[in-house]
Every structure is written in structure tokens, then in C-alpha cells.
N, C-alpha and C positions, 0 to 999 in steps of 0.2 A: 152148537158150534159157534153163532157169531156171540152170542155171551162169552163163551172160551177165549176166543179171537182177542176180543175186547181186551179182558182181563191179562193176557202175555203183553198186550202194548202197554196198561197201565202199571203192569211192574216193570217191565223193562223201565217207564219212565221214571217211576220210583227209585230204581237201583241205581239211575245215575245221580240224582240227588243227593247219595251218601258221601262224605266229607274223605272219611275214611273206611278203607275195606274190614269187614269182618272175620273172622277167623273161620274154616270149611266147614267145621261142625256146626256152626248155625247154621252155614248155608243148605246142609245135609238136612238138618230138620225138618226148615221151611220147606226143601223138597218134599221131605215125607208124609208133610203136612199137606201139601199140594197135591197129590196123590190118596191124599182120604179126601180131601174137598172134590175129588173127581167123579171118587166111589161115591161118596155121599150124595153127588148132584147127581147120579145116575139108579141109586136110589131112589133119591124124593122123585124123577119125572116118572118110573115105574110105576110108583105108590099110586101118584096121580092120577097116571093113566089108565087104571084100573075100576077107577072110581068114576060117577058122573063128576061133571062143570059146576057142580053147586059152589056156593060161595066158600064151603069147608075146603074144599081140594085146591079151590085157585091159589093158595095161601104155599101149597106145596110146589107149586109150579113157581111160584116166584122166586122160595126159596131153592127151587133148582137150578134158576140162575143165576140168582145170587153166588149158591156154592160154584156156580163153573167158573162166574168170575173171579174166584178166589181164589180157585184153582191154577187158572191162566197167571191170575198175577202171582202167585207164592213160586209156581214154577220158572218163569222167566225171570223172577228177581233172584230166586237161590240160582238158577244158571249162570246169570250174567254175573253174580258173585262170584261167583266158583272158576268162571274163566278168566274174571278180572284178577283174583290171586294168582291164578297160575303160571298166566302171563307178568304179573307184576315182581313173581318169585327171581324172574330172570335178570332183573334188571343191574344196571354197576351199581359196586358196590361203591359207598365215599371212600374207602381208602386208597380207590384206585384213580379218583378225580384228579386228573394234572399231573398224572405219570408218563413217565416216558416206558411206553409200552410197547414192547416186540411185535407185533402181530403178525399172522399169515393169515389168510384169508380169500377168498377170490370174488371179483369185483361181480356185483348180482344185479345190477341194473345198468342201463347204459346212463355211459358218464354224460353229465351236467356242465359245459363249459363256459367260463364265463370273462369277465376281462380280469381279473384277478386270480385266476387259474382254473383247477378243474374239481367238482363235489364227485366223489364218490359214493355210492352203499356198497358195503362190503358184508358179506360172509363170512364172518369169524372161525377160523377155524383151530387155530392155539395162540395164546398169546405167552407171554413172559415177561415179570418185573424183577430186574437186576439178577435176573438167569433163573426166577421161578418159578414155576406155570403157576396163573392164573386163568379163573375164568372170566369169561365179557358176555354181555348179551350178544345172543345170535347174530343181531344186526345190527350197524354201526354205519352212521353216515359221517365221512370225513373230507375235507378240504384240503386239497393241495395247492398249496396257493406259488405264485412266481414274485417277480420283481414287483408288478404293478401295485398288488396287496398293501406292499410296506409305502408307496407314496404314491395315493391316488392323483395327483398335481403332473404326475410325470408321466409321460408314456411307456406300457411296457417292453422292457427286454426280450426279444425272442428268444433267443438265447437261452436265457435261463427260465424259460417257461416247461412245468413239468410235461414230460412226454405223452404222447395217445398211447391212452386204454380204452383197452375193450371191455365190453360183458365176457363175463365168463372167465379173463384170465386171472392167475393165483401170483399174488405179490406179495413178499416179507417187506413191510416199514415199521417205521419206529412213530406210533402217534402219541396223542394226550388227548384223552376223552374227557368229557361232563355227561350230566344228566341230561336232557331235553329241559331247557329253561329260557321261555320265550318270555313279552310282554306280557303284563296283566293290566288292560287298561279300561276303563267303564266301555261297554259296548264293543271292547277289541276284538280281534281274530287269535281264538285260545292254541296256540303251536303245539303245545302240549300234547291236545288233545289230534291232533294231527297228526303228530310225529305218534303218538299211543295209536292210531288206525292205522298209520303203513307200519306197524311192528316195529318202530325204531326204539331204543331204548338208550342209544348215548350217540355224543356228536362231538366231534372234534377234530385236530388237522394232522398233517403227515409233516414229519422232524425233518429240515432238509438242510439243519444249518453245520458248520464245520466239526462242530464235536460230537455228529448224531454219525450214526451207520445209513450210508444212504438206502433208499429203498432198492431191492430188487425185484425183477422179474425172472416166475419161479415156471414159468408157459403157461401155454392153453388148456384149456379142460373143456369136455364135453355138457356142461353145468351151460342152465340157461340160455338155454338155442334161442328160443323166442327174445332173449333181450337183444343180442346179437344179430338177431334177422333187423329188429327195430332199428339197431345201431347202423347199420348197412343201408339200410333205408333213407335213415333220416341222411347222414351225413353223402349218400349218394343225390340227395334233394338238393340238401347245399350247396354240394358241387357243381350241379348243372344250371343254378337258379341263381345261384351268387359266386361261384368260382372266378369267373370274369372281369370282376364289376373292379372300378377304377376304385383309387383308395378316394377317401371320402363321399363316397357316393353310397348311402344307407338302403336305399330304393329296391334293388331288389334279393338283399341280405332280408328286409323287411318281412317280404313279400313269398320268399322262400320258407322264414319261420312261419308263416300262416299256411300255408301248404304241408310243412312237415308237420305240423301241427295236429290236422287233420287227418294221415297218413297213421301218425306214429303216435297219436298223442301225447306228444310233447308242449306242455302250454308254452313249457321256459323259453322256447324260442321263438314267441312271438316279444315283441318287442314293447316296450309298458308304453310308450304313448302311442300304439295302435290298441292294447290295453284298453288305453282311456277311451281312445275314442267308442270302443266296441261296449264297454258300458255306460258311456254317457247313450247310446242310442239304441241298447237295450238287445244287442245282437252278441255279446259274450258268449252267450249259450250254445252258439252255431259253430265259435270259431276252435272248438277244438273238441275232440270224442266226446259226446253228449248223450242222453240218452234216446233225443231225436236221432240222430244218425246211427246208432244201434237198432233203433225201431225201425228205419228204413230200409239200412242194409238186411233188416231180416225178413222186412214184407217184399223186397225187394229178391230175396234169395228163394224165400218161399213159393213167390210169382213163378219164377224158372224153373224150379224143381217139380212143379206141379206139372205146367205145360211138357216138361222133357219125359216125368212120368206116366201123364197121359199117352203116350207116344206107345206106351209097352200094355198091351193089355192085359197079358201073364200078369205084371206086376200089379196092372190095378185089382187083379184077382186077389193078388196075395196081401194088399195092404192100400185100402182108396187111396188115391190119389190126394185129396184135400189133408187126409191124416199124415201123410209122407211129407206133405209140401210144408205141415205145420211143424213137426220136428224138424224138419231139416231146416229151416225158416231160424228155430231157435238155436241150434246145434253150428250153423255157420254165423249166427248173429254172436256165439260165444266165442268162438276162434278170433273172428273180429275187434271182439273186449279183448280178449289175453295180445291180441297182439299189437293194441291200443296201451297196453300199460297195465290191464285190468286193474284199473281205478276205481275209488270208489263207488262213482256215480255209475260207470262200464256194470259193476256187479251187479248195484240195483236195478240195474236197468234187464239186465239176463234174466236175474233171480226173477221181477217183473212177470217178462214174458215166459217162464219157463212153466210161472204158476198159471196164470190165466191158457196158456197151452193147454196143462195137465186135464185144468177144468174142461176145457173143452174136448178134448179127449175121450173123456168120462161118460161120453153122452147125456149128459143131465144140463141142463138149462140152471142156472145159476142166477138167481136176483144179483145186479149190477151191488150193492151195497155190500153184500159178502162176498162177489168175487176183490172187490175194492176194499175189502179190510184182510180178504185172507192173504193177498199178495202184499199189503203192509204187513202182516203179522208174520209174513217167509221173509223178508227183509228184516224185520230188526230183530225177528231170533237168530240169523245171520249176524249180524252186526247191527249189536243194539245202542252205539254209540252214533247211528245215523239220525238218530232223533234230533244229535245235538244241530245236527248239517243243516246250511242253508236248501241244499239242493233236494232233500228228502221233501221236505213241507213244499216244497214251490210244484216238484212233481207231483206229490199227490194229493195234493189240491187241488193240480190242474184237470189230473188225472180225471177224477172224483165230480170235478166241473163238468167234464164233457159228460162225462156218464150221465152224471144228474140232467144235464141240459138234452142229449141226446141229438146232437144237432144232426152227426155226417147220413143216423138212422132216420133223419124225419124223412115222410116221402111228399111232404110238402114242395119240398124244393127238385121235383123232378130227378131226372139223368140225362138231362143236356147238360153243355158245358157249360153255358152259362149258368144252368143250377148248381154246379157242382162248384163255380166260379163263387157264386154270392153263399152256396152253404159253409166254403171255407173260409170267406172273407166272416161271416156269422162266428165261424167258430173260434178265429183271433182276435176278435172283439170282444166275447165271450172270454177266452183265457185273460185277456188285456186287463178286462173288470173285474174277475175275482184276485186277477197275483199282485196287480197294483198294492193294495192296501196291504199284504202277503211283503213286498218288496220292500214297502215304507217301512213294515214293523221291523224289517231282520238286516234293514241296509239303511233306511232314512232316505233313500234317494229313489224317485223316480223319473224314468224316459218319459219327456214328455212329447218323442217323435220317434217313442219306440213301435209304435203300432204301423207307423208309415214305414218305418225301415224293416221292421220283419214282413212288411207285405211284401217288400222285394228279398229283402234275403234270406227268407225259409227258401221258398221254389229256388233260387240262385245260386244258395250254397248247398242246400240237401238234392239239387236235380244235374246242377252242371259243375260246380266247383267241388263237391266232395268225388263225386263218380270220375270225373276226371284225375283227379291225384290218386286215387285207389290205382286207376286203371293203368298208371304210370307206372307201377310196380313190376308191372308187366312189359310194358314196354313206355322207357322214360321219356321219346318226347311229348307227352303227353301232361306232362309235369309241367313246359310250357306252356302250354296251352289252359292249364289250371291256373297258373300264376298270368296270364295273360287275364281268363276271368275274373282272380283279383282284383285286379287293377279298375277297373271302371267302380266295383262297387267299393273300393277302399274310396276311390274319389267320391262317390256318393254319399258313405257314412260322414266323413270329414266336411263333407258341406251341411247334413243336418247336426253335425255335434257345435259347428259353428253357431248353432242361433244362437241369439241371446238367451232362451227359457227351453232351451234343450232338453237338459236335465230341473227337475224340481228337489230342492233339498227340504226336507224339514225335523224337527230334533223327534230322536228315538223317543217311542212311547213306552211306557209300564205294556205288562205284559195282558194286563185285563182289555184295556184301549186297543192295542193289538189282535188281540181276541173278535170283541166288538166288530171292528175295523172288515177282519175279512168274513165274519159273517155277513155285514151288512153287501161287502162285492158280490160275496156267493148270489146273494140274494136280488141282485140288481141281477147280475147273470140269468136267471132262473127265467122260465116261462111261466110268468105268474101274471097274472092282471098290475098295472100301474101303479093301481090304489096302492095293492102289498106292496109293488115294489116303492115305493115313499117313504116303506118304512125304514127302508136300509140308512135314510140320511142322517137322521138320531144315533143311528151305529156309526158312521163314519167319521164325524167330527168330532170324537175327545182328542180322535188321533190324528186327523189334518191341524188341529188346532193345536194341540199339546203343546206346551211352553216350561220346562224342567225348571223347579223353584230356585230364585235367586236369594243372593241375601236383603236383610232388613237395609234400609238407607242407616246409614253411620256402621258399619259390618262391613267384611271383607271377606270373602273365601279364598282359599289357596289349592289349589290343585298341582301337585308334582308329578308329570305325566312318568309313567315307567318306560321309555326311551333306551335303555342300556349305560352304554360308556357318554355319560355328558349332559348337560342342562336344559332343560325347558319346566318351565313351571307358568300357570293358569294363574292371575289372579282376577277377581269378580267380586265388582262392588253391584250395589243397586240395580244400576244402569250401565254401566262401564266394565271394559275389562283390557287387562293389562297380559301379556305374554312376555315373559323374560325368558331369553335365551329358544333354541330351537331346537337343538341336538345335535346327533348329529352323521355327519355321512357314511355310508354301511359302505358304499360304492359308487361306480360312475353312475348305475341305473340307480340306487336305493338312497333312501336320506330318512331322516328320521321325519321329518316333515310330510312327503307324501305316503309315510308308511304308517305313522301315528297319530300328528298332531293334524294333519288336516282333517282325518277321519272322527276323528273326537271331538274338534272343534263344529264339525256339521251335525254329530251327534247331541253333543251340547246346542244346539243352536245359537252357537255363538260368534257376536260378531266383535272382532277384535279394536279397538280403538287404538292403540300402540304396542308395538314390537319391540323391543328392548334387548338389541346384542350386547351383552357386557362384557366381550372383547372379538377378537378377528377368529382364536381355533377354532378349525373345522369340529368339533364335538359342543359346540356351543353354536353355529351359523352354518352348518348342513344343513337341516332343514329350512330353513327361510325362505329361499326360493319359493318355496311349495306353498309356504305360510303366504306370501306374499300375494304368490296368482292368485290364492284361494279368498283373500281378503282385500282386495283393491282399495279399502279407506284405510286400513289400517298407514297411521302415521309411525315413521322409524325413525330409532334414537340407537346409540353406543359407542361404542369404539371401536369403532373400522376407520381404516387411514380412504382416504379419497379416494384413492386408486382401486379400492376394491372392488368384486364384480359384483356387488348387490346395489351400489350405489347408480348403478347406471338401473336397476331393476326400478328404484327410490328413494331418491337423496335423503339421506341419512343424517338428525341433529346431532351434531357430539353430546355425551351425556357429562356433565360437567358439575362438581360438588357447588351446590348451590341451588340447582333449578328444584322448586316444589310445586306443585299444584293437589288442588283436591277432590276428589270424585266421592258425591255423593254421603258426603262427611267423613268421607274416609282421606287422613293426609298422606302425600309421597313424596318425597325427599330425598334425592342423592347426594351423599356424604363422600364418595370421590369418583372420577380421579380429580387433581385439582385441575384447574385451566391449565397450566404449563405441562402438566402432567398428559391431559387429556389429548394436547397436541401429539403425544408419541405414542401412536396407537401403535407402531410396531415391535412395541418393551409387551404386547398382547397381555399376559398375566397380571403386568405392574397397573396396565391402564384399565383391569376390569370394573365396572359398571358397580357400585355399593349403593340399591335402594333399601332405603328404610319405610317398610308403610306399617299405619298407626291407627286404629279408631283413636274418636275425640273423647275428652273426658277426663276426668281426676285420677283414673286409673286404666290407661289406654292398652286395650292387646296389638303386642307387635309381633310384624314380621322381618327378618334381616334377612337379603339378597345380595349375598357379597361375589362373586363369580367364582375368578381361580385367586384371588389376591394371597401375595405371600407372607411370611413371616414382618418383612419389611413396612409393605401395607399397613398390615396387621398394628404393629408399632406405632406408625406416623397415624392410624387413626387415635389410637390407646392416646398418643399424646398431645394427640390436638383435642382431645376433650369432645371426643364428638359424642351426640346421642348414640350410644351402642346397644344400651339393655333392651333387650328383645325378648320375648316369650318361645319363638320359633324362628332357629338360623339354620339357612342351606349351608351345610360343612361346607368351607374353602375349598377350592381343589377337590371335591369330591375325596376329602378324606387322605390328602398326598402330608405325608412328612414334612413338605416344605411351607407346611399353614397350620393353624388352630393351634396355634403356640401360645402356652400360660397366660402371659397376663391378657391378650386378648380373651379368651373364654370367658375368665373373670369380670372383665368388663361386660360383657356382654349379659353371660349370664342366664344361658336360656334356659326353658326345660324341657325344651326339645329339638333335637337335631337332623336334620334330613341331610342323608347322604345320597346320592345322584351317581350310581356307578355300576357299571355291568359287573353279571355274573362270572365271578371268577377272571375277571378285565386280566389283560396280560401287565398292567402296572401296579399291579398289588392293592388296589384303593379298595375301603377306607386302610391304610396301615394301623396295624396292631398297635402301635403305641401312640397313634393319635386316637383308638378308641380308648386306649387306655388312661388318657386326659378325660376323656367325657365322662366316663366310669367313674372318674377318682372326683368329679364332681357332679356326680349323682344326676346325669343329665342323659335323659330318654333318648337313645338313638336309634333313627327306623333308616334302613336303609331299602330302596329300592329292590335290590334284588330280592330280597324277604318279604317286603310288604306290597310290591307292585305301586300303581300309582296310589301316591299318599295323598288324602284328603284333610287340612287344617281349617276349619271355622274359629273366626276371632270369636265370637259368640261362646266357644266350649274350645278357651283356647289350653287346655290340660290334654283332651282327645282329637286320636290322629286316625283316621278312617282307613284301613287296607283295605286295596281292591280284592288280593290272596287269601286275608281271611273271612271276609263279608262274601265271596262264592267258590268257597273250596270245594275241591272235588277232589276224588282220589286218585285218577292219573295226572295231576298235579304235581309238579316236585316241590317235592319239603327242604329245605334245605337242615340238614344237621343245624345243631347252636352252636 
């Protein structure tokens, strides 16, 4: 069996390695295959067994688990095949990408609201293009957006904000779906594969302008009780925790999302710089349905059920007491999940305890090693895409820690309180040491006063802050009283996120280092003599140390983060490194900055020496901000007029055609706007930022960084005779009709063009007949949405590195040619 065990986790992990899915009939084989590797391993142990231990039989024993392992894995990888097609069969089709689509549907989660309006997931239940049924995937999450949507700068209209929905009710609108197409950035958060675990298969927004059919409301339906109970929940939380509060006063809007949070599982409504602070200090985990708080409300449920069943001795006749209290321990710990969201983490955590229940059930005493592989191997035949998840390895690691360690069993530590005080402090110091190097590998960043703050807020939010907001449910003022416990320890976390070495950052390791890394925690963890544990140190440091290779001195690298609609690009000499442009803003809470480049930039360990706006649009200086906190030396250069708000963040050089300097032998050079030019930073496009960077030498590879400059531009450069020939130009404009005009290309001359533009952007970028200039001059175009972030080295300046094709996978979207 744990040979079996084994062998379903390692094709499960094989299966997800595949680029592209297979056709059923392999998948069929491999199964059938898998099913003689079963017979056959239960052959050889028979054979074996029949015979004495000489060295002739042990040969058959091996190869009997050999075959079971083979077994495991042909089965689970022709599974997860087979459900990956079937699920993948459903998906939109392109023809239907950016239509204006009828749909009915009725709304299957409780709605998402946000300052831009309201996200739905809906239940497709007919649609129609230009009057004629079409089908859609099952599930569709879509955005209704209001006034604020169209100009983040303004406050939004009530008025015209779309109305409340609930779970459950069935509404006819007119939307435009895409595929699920998220960033693809080194080390990013894959959406993809996200939106592929909660079953979504397109995203898109609802039609609400003068020449659509407005949406209606078609009533309620009996569909999705449980979301609706949630919805009634949370939004009853709001109302008695923030209903009141003056306008400008966030405090306890805040403080209410962390309570409904915990209630309803809803993260969305905790607010991202309570976010921040929750994982600078390592308490994320607690602040919303976790797998802790499902194990609690179940030893917690099970506790009562037992003592209430004891009460009946019929009953203990008919069924112990301890066996009742364990099923029902998991059977209310699952009600729990489902009415948390049943998330992903909620499942794992059920599926968890429902195994290790069974076993215990069983009467049979089970080695900790195979009950801790057979509850991994019910999990990812469940959902074998949890492999990819941060939260799977951190749990059963932890998992696996304790077991191994054995701490809460030692009888070393008594059953007074005080031993039960130092055996739990043991056992978080324990967890602390093996997930660290576990945390570094899969985020780069560790608490480094995460262990003080979970000593206070495991017991504070899993004894008196969660039991309290449950128990509001029931009766709500108790809800204040929950948000009342908030309060002290939000002031507590926010004073340790304050230190200076709160948090420790350091650049993502290869996966071997990582490896290394948590075996040697395991191994500090472990009760082993000292000597052993010394040896973990040799394991720990490729990965505390690890420094991701730079270029040679006189080289340059280029990195084009995948951002969406708008610019930021990495450049990296030697020792230096250069950031043009930042992206840009998703929303009031979102920017491309705290969403991409800051988390890449700490993944790289990179530290930025100047920032480079190459003009004021927000799709080029949205993220900045983020760049900014994240980077405190970084000096700023471009065109932003005085007045702007970044300027008071850090005075800002105007970028002015003339200034050069050189890093590392590598030359830079802005060739506009001129001085007089550069004074009118609010012409924004006219005054964009045009670097030219160069290695030295007889034959130098370039890069050209022209921003939005337009046709005009364009010209006044062509005729001023400036150095323009380049090897690699960011398309103007990301690709707008109003740039990359003839004689400039020619001049320039590149052979290869990066285009910076979201999927399917509502401005049409790049335009069809400015590709069609590049084309008609035989010049390589990669654009972002196809290639994810692009990687140029001056070194091999013909090759352009995709993030999308260097780790494809198959719930990835492809985009047509």
C-alpha cells in the first residue's frame, strides 16, 4: 500500500508537467496498463511469499513494489488526464471571444463588491449570438462595473452603480467573455491555474452602455442556499460593524472585513494593507478559513458531541461514544467548509480529517508515515492540481513535522499546564523551523517575528476571535465583541510589522536549493542529537545565500515584466539596474507595482538604482508607488510635471535628451524629449522618455525604450539624425496607429519588437496594420500577451526568452495565431 500511495503522487506530479493534454485513448491504455502493473505486483508478493527470504525471492519482493509503484503512477496520471480533457472540452470557444453575448444564467456565488462595481460567477444557463444559441462554459465570472471603472481619479457615482445581487438570483445580460489569461511572470502567481481549480473557464464584463439591452432581473430561485446564507451573513456583519462609521473613517469597515472574513470566508474583504501587515508577520494563515480553524471547529465539535453522547447510555450501547464524537467532529467540521466557501484549502483540510478519521475507525494502529501519505494521496486524487498550491506543501510538511517530532505525545512534558504551555510553545518553534526554509522556497520572504505573533495569535484568534464571530451568527452582538477582540491585536501586529527586519526578503532559489533547504529545517526540527543536527547547515545555505546570475560587465539584460495594458521593463547590467516605466493601475486597491513588479523585483533580488517614468499615464506610473516603498534608493527620473503625487513620494529629475551615463560598460542615453520639450510634461505622450542603451564596441547590441511617442516624435527624431538603429525596440504606444510609422522603423531597424499590451485591451493594441509594418519588414514581433514576460540578453541579441513557453502547461491559455 505505501508503494501504491507513493506511486499515485508521483504521476499525479508527472501529469501536471505535460505542456499539452493527450488524446483519451492513451489516457485509456496507461490505465489499462496500470491495472496489469497491479495484478502483476500482487502476483510477484504471492510468488514471494510462498517461498523462503533467500536472496532468490528478495528480488521478487522488490519487483513487487516496484510494480505497485507503477501502478499508482500510470493510474493517477491516466486519471488526471482524462479529467483534465473533459473538463478542458468545456471551455470558450475563440469565436465567441469579445462578443456581445445574451446570456441567462443565475448568479452561483455571493457577489464580490468592489469600488468599481460588483464581480459576479454566474451559472450559464443559455446564451445567444445575434439571436443564436450558443454554448459557454458552465461557469463564467463577470464584472459589472459603474462610473468609477471608467475614471479611477474621480469619485464614484451612486447613481449609476449596478444594483444588489444575490446568490441564487437568474438574470438576462448582454456580456463579452475571454479566456482566463492572467500574468506569466518568473516566480508569479499562475491565474490560470486558479481560475482552472474553481472551474472557471471565461471572464468577462456585463454590456450596460446605450446601445446594449440592459440587464434584467428574471427572480429568485431555490439554487444555492448555502451561498446565500453566506451572503446574509457577511453583508449582516457589515452592517452592524461598519453601517455607522462616519465617511472617511476606514477603521471599522476594516475590522468588519476580518470578522466576515472569518465567518464567511471571504478574504476579499479584508483590506490589502491589513494584507500586508498579516503577512509581513506571518499570521495570514489565521485571518480567514484555514485549515487550523476547520481542525478546530472539528475537535471542538467532536468535544460536545462526545460529552452530550455520554449523557445517553442506550446510545453508547449502540455506537461508542469516542466513534460518534469522531464522525460527527468531521461531518460538522464539513458543513463548516461548505459554508466557508469550500475552498480549496476548506477541502483539503476535510478530505485531511475525514482520512485519518476512517483510519482510526478501522481499529488498526496505523504507522504515522502511511497514515501521512495516505491522506496526501486522498487529497491529490481529489485534486491533483493542489501539488501546484503553496498551501498543500506548507500543510503537509507541517503536518508530517509534528508527526515525525511527536511533540503534543511526548509524556516528557507532563499534564500540568505549564507542560502543556512549553509542549505547545515546542511545537511552534518546531513548525517555525521546518516551513521557514518551505516559505523562502515558494514566496522568498520570511517573518522574522512571525513566531512572537503566532504565540499570541493562534490562542487569540482560533479561542476568542473566531468562536466569537461564529457565535454571532446566532446572536449578533457578539460580532462586536469579536471586532472589539480585533482591535488590540491589529494594534499589536502593526507594531511588529513596523520593525525595521520584520520581514526577511531574499531571491527565489532553483528548485534543488529549495529542496536541500527544507530538508535540512526538517532536520533541525527533529529530536536527534546536535552532532546530526549540524548537519542541516550545509543544506540551508545554497538557499539563504542564492544570488540569481547577472550579466557579464559590458552586457545588459532586458526583462519585459507581463503587466497587462501598459510599460514596465527591467534592465540589468553587472551591478546596476535600471526600471522603465511601472505599469499600471488595475484600481484604487490594485496597481501593477504591488501586484508584479514588487514581487519580482524581491524574487530577483534586485535592488533598483533608478526608476525611469517616461511620461505621467497612469498605465505607465501606477505602479510606482509600490516600486518606490519597496526600493527607498532607488533615484527617479521622467516626465511628470511638479505637481504630481509621486513627487512629494521623491523628487523626480526631468529626463532630458542629452543626459548619458554608463553602468558597468554598458552606455544610456536619452535622445528626447528636448529641454523645452521636457518642460510640457502635460502634452504626456509628446514628452515620453526615449532611452537608448548600448554595449561598447565595434559592433554594439542595442536596446530602444521609446514610451507612447507619436508619429510626430517619431519624425523629429528621424530628422534630427539621432542614433536610432537598435537590435530590440518596445513598440510605441504599445502597438497604437498613432506611432511606428515607415520611415521611423526604417531608421531604427530592429529585429525585434516587443509589444506591452493586455489581452484583448479594449484599445485594440497592437493594431493590425501597425503589425502589418513590422511584418512587411521582416521584424520579430513578441508581444506580451503571447509570450508573458520577455527576456532580451545583449549577449544572444537574435533570442527572446518567453516566460509561456519556457513552463507551459495545459491549463494555460493558448492564444490562436
Amino acid at each position: 500500500m505505501p508503494a501504491w500511495l507513493s506511486g499515485t503522487l508521483v504521476g499525479a506530479a508527472l501529469q501536471l508537467q505535460q505542456p499539452v493534454l493527450w488524446s483519451w485513448p492513451v489516457y485509456g491504455v496507461l490505465l489499462a496498463l496500470g491495472g496489469v502493473a497491479w495484478l502483476a505486483s500482487g502476483w510477484c508478493r504471492a510468488w514471494a511469499g510462498h517461498r523462503s527470504l533467500a536472496a532468490g525471492p528478495r528480488w521478487r519482493h522488490v519487483a513487487a513494489l516496484g510494480l505497485a509503484v507503477c501502478a499508482g503512477a500510470l493510474a493517477l496520471f491516466a486519471l488526471c488526464g482524462l479529467r483534465a480533457g473533459a473538463y478542458a472540452s468545456h471551455a470558450l470557444a475563440p469565436g465567441l471571444e469579445g462578443r456581445d453575448l445574451r446570456v441567462t444564467g443565475v448568479v452561483a456565488s455571493m457577489p464580490q463588491v468592489n469600488e468599481a462595481g460588483v464581480r459576479l460567477r454566474m451559472e450559464i444557463e443559455s446564451a445567444l449570438w445575434q439571436g443564436t444559441a450558443v454554448t459557454l462554459p458552465p461557469l463564467v465570472d463577470v464584472s459589472w462595473y459603474g462610473d468609477a471603472a471608467l475614471d479611477l481619479a474621480q469619485p464614484a457615482d451612486a447613481s449609476r452603480q449596478p444594483p444588489t445581487l444575490r446568490a441564487g438570483e437568474r438574470w438576462e445580460m448582454t456580456v463579452r467573455l475571454k479566456a482566463p489569461h492572467g500574468a506569466r511572470n518568473p516566480h508569479g502567481f499562475d491565474f490560470e491555474l486558479w481560475m482552472w481549480e474553481q472551474g472557471v473557464q471565461a471572464t468577462g464584463y456585463v454590456r450596460t452602455g446605450a446601445n446594449d439591452a440592459p440587464p434584467l432581473r428574471l427572480g429568485s430561485t431555490w439554487r444555492h442556499p448555502v451561498e446565500r446564507a453566506r451572503q446574509a451573513v457577511r453583508d449582516a456583519i457589515v452592517a452592524r460593524l461598519a453601517g455607522n462609521t462616519a465617511a472617511g473613517d476606514a477603521g471599522p469597515a476594516r475590522v468588519a472585513g476580518v470578522v466576515a472574513a472569518l465567518v464567511t470566508g471571504d478574504q476579499r474583504a479584508i483590506d490589502r494593507a491589513d494584507w500586508d501587515v498579516f503577512r509581513a508577520t506571518g499570521v495570514a494563515h489565521l485571518m480567514s478559513i484555514s485549515g487550523l480553524h476547520i481542525t478546530l471547529f472539528a475537535w471542538l465539535a467532536a468535544l460536545v458531541v462526545r460529552r452530550l453522547w455520554c449523557r445517553s447510555p442506550r446510545l453508547c450501547l449502540v455506537i461508542p461514544a469516542p466513534n460518534a464524537a469522531l464522525v460527527a467532529g468531521v461531518l460538522l467540521a464539513g458543513v463548516y467548509a461548505l459554508f466557508s466557501g469550500w475552498g480549496v484549502p476548506a477541502q483539503r483540510t476535510v478530505l485531511m480529517l475525514a482520512t485519518i478519521a476512517a483510519l482510526q475507525l478501522s481499529g488498526r494502529r496505523w504507522p504515522w508515515p502511511q497514515v501521512w501519505l495516505l491522506a496526501c494521496a486522498v487529497v491529490v486524487a481529489v485534486d491533483p492540481w493542489a501539488l501546484w498550491q503553496a498551501g498543500f506543501w506548507l500543510s503537509f510538511v507541517a503536518v508530517a513535522v509534528l508527526f515525525a517530532t511527536n511533540n503534543i505525545a511526548n509524556s516528557a512534558y507532563g499534564i500540568s499546564a505549564r507542560a502543556r504551555f512549553y509542549a505547545l510553545l515546542r511545537e511552534q518553534w518546531v513548525v517555525t523551523l521546518a516551513l521557514t526554509p518551505l516559505t523562502l522556497l515558494l514566496f522568498g520572504q520570511v517573518s522574522l517575528v512571525g513566531f512572537a505573533a503566532n504565540l499570541l495569535a493562534i490562542p487569540w484568534v482560533t479561542l476568542v476571535v473566531t468562536p466569537l464571530a461564529l457565535a454571532g451568527v446566532l446572536w449578533a452582538p457578539l460580532w462586536s465583541l469579536a471586532a472589539w477582540a480585533v482591535q488590540p491585536l491589529a494594534v499589536f501586529l502593526q507594531w511588529l510589522a513596523a520593525w525595521p527586519l520584520a520581514v526577511a526578503f531574499v531571491p527565489i532559489a532553483p528548485l534543488w536549493a529549495g529542496v536541500a533547504a527544507v530538508a535540512g529545517g526538517s532536520l533541525l526540527a527533529m529530536r536527534v542529537p546536535w552532532a546530526v543536527r549540524a548537519l542541516a547547515l550545509p543544506l540551508l545555505l545554497p538557499a539563504l545565500w542564492w544570488q540569481p546570475a547577472r550579466p557579464a560587465a559590458g552586457q545588459f539584460e532586458l526583462l519585459a515584466a507581463d503587466i497587462g495594458q501598459g510599460n514596465a521593463v527591467l534592465v540589468r547590467t553587472a551591478t546596476h539596474a535600471l526600471l522603465y516605466d511601472a505599469g499600471p493601475r488595475f484600481s484604487r486597491e490594485s496597481d501593477a507595482g504591488h501586484r508584479v513588479l514588487v514581487p519580482l523585483l524581491r524574487a530577483l533580488g534586485e535592488r533598483v538604482d533608478l526608476l525611469m517614468l517616461s511620461h505621467r499615464d497612469s498605465d505607465h506610473t501606477g505602479g510606482a508607488a509600490a516600486v518606490l516603498a519597496q526600493q527607498p534608493l532607488a533615484a527617479l527620473t521622467g516626465s511628470i510635471e511638479a505637481e504630481h503625487g509621486l513627487q512629494a513620494l521623491r523628487p523626480a529629475t526631468p529626463c532630458v535628451a542629452g543626459q548619458r551615463w554608463d553602468w558597468d560598460g554598458v552606455t544610456f542615453e536619452v535622445l528626447h524629449p528636448a529641454a523645452s520639450e521636457g518642460a510640457r510634461a502635460g502634452d504626456t505622450n509628446a514628452s515620453s522618455c526615449v532611452l537608448r542603451i548600448a554595449t561598447q564596441g565595434p559592433e554594439p547590441a542595442v536596446a530602444l525604450l521609446v514610451g507612447d511617442i507619436e508619429q510626430a516624435q517619431e519624425q523629429a527624431l528621424v530628422a534630427g539624425a539621432a542614433r536610432l538603429a537598435a537590435d530590440l525596440l518596445l513598440v510605441p504606444h504599445h502597438g497604437s496607429k498613432t506611432s511606428s510609422s515607415a520611415p521611423f522603423l526604417d531608421a531604427v531597424q530592429p529585429r525585434t519588437a516587443l509589444v506591452q499590451a493586455g489581452y484583448r485591451n479594449r484599445f485594440g493594441h497592437p493594431a493590425p496594420e501597425v503589425l502589418g509594418r513590422y511584418q512587411q519588414r521582416q521584424i520579430r514581433v513578441v508581444e506580451s500577451a503571447r509570450c508573458g514576460a520577455a527576456t532580451w540578453r545583449s549577449v544572444q541579441p537574435l533570442q527572446v526568452r518567453c516566460e509561456r513557453d519556457a513552463g507551459q502547461r495545459y491549463w494555460q491559455h493558448h492564444m490562436a495565431p
